[in-house]
C-alpha positions as CSV (number, residue, x, y, z in Angstrom):
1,X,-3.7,55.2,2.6
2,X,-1.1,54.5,-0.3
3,X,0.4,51.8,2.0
4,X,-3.1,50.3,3.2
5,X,-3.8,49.7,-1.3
6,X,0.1,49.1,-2.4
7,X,-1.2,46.1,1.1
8,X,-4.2,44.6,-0.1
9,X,-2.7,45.2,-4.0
10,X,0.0,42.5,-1.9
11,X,-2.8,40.0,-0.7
12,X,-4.5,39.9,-4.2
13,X,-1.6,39.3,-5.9
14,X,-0.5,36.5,-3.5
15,X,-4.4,34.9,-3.6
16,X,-4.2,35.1,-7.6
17,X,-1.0,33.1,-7.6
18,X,-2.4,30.7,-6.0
19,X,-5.1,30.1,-7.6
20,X,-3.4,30.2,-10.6
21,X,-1.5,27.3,-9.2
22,X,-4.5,25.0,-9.1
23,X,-4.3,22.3,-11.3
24,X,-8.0,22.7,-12.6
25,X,-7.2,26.3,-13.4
26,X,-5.0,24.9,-15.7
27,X,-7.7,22.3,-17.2
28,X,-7.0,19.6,-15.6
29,X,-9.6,17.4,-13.9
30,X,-9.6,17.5,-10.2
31,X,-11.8,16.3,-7.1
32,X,-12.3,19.1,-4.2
33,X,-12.6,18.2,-0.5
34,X,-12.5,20.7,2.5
35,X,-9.8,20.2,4.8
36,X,-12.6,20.1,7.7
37,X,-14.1,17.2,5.6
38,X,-10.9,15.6,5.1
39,X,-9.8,15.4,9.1
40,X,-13.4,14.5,9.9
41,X,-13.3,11.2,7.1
42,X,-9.3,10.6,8.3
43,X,-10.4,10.4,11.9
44,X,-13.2,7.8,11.3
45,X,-11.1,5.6,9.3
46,X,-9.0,5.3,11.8
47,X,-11.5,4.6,14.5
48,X,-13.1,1.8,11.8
49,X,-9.5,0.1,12.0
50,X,-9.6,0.0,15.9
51,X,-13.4,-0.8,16.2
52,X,-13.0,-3.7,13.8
53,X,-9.9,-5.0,15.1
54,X,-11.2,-5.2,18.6
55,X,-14.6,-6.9,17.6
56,X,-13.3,-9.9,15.6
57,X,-10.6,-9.9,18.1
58,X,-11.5,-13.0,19.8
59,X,-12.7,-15.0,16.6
60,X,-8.9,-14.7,14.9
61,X,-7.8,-18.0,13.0
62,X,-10.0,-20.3,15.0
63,X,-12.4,-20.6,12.2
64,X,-10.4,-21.6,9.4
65,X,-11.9,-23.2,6.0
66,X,-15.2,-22.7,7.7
67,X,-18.2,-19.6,8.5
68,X,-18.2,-18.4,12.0
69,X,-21.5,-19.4,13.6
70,X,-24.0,-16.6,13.9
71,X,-24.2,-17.4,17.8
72,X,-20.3,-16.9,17.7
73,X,-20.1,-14.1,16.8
74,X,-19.1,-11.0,19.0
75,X,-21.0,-8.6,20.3
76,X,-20.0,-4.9,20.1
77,X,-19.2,-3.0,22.8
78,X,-18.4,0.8,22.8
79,X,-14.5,-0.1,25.1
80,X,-13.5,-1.5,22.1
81,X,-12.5,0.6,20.2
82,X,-9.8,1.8,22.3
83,X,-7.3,-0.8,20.8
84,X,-3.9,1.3,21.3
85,X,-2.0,-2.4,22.2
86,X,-3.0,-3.9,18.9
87,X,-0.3,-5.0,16.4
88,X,-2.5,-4.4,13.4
89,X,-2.8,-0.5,14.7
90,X,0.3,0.5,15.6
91,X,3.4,-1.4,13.3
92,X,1.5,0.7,10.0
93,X,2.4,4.0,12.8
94,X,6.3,2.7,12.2
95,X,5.9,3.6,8.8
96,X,3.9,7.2,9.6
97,X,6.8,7.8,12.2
98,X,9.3,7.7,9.2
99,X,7.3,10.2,7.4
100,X,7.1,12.1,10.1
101,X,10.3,12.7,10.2
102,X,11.5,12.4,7.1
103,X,9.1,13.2,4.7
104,X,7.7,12.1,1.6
105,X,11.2,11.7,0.2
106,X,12.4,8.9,3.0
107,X,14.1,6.5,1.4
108,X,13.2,2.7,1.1
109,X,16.5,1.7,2.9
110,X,16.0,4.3,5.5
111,X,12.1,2.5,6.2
112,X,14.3,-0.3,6.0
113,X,16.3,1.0,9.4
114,X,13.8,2.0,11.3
115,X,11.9,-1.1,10.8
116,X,14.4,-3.1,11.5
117,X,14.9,-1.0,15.3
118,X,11.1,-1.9,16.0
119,X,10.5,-3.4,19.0
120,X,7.4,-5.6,19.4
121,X,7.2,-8.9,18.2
122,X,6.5,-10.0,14.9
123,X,5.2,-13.2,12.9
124,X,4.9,-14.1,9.4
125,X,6.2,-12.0,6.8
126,X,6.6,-8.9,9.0
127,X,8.7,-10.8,11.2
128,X,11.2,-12.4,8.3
129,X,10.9,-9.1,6.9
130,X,12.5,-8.0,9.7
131,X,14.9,-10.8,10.1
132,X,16.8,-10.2,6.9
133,X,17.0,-6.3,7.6
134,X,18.8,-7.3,10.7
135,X,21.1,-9.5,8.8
136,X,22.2,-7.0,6.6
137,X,19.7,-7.9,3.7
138,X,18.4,-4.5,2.5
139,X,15.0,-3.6,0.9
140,X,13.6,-4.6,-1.5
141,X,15.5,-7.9,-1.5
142,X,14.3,-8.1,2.2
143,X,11.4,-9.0,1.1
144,X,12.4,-11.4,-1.9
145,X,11.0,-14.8,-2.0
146,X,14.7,-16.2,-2.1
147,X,15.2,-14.7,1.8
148,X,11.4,-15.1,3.0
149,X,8.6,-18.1,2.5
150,X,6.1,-15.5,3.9
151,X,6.1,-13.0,1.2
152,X,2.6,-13.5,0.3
153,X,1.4,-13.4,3.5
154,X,-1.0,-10.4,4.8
155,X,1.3,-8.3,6.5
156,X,1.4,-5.4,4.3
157,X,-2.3,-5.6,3.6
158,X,-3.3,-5.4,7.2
159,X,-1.0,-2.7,7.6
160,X,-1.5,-0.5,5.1
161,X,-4.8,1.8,5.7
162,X,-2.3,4.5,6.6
163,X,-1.4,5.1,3.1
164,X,-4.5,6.0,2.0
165,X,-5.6,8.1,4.8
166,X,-3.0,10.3,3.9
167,X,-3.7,10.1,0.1
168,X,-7.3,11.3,-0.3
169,X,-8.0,10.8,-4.0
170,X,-4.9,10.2,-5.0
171,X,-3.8,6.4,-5.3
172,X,-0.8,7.1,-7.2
173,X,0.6,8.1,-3.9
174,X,-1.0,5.3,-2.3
175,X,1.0,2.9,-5.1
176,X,3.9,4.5,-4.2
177,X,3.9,4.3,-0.7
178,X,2.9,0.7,-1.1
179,X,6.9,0.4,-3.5
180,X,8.1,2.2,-0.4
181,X,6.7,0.6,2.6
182,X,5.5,-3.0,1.5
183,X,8.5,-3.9,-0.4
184,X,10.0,-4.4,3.0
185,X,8.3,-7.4,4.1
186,X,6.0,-8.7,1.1
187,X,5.9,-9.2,-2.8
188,X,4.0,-10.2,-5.3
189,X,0.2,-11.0,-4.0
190,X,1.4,-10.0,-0.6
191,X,2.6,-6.2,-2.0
192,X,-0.9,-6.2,-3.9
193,X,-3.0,-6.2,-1.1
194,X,-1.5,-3.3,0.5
195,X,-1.5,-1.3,-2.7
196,X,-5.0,-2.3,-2.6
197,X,-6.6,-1.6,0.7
198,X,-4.4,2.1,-0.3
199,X,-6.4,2.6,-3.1
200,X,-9.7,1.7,-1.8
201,X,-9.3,4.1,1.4
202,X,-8.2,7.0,-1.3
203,X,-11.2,6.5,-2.9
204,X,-13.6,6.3,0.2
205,X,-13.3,9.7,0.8
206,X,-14.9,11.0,-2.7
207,X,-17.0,8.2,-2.8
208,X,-19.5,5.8,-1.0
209,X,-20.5,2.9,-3.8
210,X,-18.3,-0.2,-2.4
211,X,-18.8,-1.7,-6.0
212,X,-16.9,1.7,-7.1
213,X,-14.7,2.2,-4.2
214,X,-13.2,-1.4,-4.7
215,X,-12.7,-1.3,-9.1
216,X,-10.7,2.3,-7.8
217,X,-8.5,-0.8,-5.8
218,X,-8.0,-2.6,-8.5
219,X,-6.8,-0.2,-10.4
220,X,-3.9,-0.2,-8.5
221,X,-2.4,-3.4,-8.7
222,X,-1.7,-5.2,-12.1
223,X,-4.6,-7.2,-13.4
224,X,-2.8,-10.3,-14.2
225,X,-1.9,-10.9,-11.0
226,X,-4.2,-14.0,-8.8
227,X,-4.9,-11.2,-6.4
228,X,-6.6,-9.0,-9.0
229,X,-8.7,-11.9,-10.0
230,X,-9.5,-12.8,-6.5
231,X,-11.4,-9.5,-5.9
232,X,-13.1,-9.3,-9.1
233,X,-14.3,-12.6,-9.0
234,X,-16.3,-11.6,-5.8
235,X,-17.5,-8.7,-7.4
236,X,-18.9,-10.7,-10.2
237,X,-20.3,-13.3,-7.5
238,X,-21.4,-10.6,-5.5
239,X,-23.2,-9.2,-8.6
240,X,-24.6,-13.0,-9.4
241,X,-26.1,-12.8,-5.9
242,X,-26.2,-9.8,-3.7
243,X,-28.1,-11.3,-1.0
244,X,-26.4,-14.5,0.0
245,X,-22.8,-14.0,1.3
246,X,-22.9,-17.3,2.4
247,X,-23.2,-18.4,-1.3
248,X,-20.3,-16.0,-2.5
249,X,-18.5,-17.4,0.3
250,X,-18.5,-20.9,-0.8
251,X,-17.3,-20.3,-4.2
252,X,-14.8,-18.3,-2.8
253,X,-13.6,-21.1,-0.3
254,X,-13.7,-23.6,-3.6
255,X,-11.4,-21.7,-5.7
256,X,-9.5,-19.7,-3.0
257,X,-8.9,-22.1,0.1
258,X,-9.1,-25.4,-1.2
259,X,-7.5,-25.4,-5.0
260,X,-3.9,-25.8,-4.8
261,X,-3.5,-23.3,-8.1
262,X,-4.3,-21.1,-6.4
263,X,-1.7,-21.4,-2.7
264,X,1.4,-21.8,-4.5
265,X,3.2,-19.8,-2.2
266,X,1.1,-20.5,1.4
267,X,3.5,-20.5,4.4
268,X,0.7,-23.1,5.0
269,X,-1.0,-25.8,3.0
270,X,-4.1,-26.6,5.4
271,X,-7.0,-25.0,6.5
272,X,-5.0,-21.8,8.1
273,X,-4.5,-19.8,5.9
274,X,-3.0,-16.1,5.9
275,X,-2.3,-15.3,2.2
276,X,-3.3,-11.5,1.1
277,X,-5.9,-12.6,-1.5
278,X,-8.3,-14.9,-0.1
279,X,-8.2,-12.4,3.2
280,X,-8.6,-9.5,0.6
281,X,-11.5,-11.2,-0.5
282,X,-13.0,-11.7,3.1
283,X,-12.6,-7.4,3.5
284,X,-14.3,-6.7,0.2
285,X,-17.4,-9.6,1.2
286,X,-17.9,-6.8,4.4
287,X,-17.8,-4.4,2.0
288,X,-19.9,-5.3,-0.8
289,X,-22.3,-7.2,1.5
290,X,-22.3,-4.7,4.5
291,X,-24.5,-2.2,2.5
292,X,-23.3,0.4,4.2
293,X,-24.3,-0.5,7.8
294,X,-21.2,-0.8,10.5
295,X,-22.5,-3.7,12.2
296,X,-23.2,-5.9,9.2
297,X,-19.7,-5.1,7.5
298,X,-18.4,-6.3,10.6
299,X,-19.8,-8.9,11.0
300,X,-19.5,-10.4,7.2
301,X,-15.9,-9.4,7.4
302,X,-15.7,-11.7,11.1
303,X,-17.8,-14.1,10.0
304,X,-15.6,-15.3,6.6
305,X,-13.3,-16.3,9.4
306,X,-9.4,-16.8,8.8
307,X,-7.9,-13.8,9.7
308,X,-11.3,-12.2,11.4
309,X,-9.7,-9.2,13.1
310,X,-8.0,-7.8,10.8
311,X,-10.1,-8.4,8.0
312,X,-13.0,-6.2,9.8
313,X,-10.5,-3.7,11.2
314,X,-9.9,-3.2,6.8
315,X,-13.6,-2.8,6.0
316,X,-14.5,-1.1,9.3
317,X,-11.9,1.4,8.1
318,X,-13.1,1.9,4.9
319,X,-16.6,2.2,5.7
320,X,-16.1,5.2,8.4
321,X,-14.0,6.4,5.8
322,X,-16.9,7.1,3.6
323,X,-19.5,8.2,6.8
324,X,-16.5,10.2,8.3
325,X,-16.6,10.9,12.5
326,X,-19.4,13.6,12.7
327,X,-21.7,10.7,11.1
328,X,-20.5,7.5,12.9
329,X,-23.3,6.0,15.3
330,X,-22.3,7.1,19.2
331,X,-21.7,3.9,19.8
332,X,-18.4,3.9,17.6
333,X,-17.2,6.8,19.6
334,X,-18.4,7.5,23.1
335,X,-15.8,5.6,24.6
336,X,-13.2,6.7,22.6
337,X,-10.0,7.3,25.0
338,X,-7.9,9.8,23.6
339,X,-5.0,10.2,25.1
340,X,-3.5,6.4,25.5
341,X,-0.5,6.4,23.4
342,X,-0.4,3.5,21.1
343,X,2.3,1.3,21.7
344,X,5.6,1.6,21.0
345,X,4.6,4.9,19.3
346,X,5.1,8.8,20.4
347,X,1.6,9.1,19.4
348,X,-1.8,9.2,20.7
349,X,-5.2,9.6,18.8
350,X,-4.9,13.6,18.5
351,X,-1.5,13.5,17.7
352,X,-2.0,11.2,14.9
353,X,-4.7,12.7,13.3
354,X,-2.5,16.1,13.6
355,X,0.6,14.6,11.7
356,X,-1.3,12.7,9.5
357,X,-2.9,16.1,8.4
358,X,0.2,17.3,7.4
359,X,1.6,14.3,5.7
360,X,-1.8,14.9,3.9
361,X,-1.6,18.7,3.1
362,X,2.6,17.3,1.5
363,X,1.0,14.6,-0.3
364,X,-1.4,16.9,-2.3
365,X,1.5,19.1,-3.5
366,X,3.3,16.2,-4.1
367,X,0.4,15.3,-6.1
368,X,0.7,18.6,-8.0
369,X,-2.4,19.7,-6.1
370,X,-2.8,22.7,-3.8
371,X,-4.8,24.1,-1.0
372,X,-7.2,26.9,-1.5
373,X,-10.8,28.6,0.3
374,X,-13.8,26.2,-0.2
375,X,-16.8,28.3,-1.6
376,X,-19.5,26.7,0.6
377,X,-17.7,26.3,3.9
378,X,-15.1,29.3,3.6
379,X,-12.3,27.3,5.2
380,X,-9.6,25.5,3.0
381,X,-9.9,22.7,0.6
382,X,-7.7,20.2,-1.1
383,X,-7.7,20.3,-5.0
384,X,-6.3,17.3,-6.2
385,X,-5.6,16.4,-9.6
386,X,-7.2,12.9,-10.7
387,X,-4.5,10.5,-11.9
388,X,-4.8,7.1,-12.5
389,X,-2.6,4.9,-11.0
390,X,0.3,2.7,-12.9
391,X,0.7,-0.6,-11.3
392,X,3.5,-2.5,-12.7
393,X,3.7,-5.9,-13.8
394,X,2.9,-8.9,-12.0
395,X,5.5,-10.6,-10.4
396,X,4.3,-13.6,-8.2
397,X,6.0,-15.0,-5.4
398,X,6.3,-18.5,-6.9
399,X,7.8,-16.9,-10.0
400,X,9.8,-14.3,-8.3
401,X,12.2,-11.7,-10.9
402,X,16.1,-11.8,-9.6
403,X,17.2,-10.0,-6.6
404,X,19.0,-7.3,-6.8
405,X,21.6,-7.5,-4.4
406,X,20.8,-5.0,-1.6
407,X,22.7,-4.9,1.0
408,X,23.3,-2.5,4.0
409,X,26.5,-0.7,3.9
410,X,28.7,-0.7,7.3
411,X,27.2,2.8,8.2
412,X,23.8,1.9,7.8
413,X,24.1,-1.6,10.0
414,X,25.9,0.8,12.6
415,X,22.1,2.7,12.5
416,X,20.6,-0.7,12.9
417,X,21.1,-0.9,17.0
418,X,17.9,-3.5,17.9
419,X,18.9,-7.3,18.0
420,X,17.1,-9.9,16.5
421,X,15.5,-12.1,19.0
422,X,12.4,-13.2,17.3
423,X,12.5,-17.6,17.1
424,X,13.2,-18.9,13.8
């Protein structure tokens, strides 16, 4: 008997401690969600990504400086969703592969490495990203205007819904994986966008007001920056006319697409056109415009044209976010194939929902958060402090700061074992 009290004397110590642990014990304000509720939001936005991608798939850059056509646009079928072959699914899973092995902590040069040994082709700024890490040219300088003419290119944006899928709530983290992660290929506007499409997903899973989930983005980038004014102008316009996307559109096309001011540092001056911002703007149009409905974020998102698969595969993302699995349509998921590994990956769908569960449960005690029983459900919940994010200041790619000199030492180019065959 005295063992069996001096035992559960144990187990009540141990709970207390941890409770005492939780940031909101201590006053600070936090936002709860159930680990059950977490997996089930995580696992949708991921499924948004690969439903989106695969349903603009066809339309991508061949409506450029124009609206796609209502009777071009593609229908949805279930099959599509199984995009494991799709660059804009698995090059963001490079980046979760380093985390996966190294943590939290891996550093930017070691990212550096291991994008650098990628294997599947590249373009844009991914690809000269890549290029200069080959050549020696470290992080962040790899991404430097001086070394690369596509550093305000999409890249980062299109790849970075992993880092707020595994920062619920917390966009500080998503900033920060953004420093990490999109300093190797992009900078300025082009880093923006991914610290963007971060914050937005961190806020989907707390909230489901696109008007609220996208100021949350903005709050992570700097607000003198062209991108930050991009999104907020279609906020206002949105706000000026909530009906007519087509109207909001236009403007945007005015100011975005056709006034030089504003492409000071496109790879491309015609009507392609693959800078973050104005494709930002195309994501948050499916989002603001969508009302909440899959098909009609979709097809918004498609329909702005330019880069119309991946701007879809963002909103679709987001918006699942916010449903989570359980919720989605059965259309979104019946055909869901499981266990394809995405390419050039170790991982298929269950596996990557498992490790980004733990990278989750290291980012809220990174976070200063902690894990403890959820009253209603009586499984565990995060508790994660609110922080707002820091962005720093802007630094566009036409008026870039100095580089700072990285370069790969000897031992670190001896890591560095793929060759660099992509075309100049």
């Amino acid at each position: 008997m005295k063992q069996k009290i001096l035992l559960i004397s144990a187990i009540c110590c141990i709970a207390a401690a941890a409770w005492a642990e939780c940031p909101d014990k201590e006053g600070i304000p936090c936002r709860s969600i159930s680990i059950a509720s977490y997996l089930d939001k995580m696992k949708a936005g991921w499924i948004g990504q690969m439903a989106g991608v695969g349903w603009g798939d066809v339309t991508e850059f061949k409506f450029n400086g124009r609206i796609v056509p209502e009777a071009e646009m593609p229908k949805w079928k279930p099959a599509l969703v199984n995009q494991y072959r799709q660059d804009d699914i698995y090059v963001e899973m490079t980046f979760v592969r380093s985390m996966d092995l190294y943590g939290w902590d891996v550093s930017l040069r070691q990212a550096g490495i291991d994008f650098a040994n990628s294997g599947y082709p590249l373009w844009h700024a991914n690809k000269f990203g890549r290029k200069n890490l080959r050549a020696g040219i470290a992080p962040p300088d790899s991404s430097h205007p001086q070394f690369s003419s596509h550093a305000d290119d999409i890249d980062y944006q299109i790849e970075a819904d992993f880092s707020g899928l595994i920062s619920p709530g917390m966009p500080t983290l998503a900033v920060e994986l953004g420093e990490k992660f999109g300093r190797i290929m992009n900078y300025g506007d082009g880093l923006y966008g991914g610290q963007f499409i971060g914050g937005v997903y961190s806020e989907a899973f707390f909230e489901t007001d696109m008007v609220k989930i996208v100021e949350a983005g903005l709050r992570c980038i700097p607000a003198d920056s062209q991108y930050h004014e991009c999104i907020s102008d279609v906020l206002l316009w949105h706000k000026e006319d909530p009906a007519d996307w087509e109207k909001t559109w236009h403007l945007i096309d005015a100011k975005y697409q056709k006034n030089p001011d504003y492409r000071k540092f496109s790879c491309d001056k015609g009507e392609f056109n693959i800078d973050a911002k104005i494709n930002g703007a195309y994501v948050v149009m499916g989002l603001l415009y969508g009302n909440g409905d899959p098909e009609k974020t979709a097809t918004v998102a498609t329909r702005c044209g330019l880069d119309s698969d991946c701007n879809p595969s963002n909103a679709c993302g987001v918006l699942f976010t916010t449903i989570g699995y359980d919720k989605l349509p059965e259309t979104f998921k019946s055909a869901l194939k499981t266990n394809i590994k995405y390419d050039h990956t170790p991982y298929d769908f269950a596996t990557l929902v498992s490790v980004c569960e733990k990278l989750a449960r290291a980012g809220v005690d990174r976070a200063g958060g902690c894990v403890r029983k959820d009253v209603e459900t009586a499984g565990d919940a995060f508790v994660i402090p609110v922080r707002e994010p820091k962005p720093g200041p802007a630094q566009p790619c036409w008026a870039p700061g100095p580089i700072e000199g990285s370069k790969f030492t000897p031992e670190e180019m001896a890591q560095i074992t793929a060759k660099d065959t992509d075309e100049k």
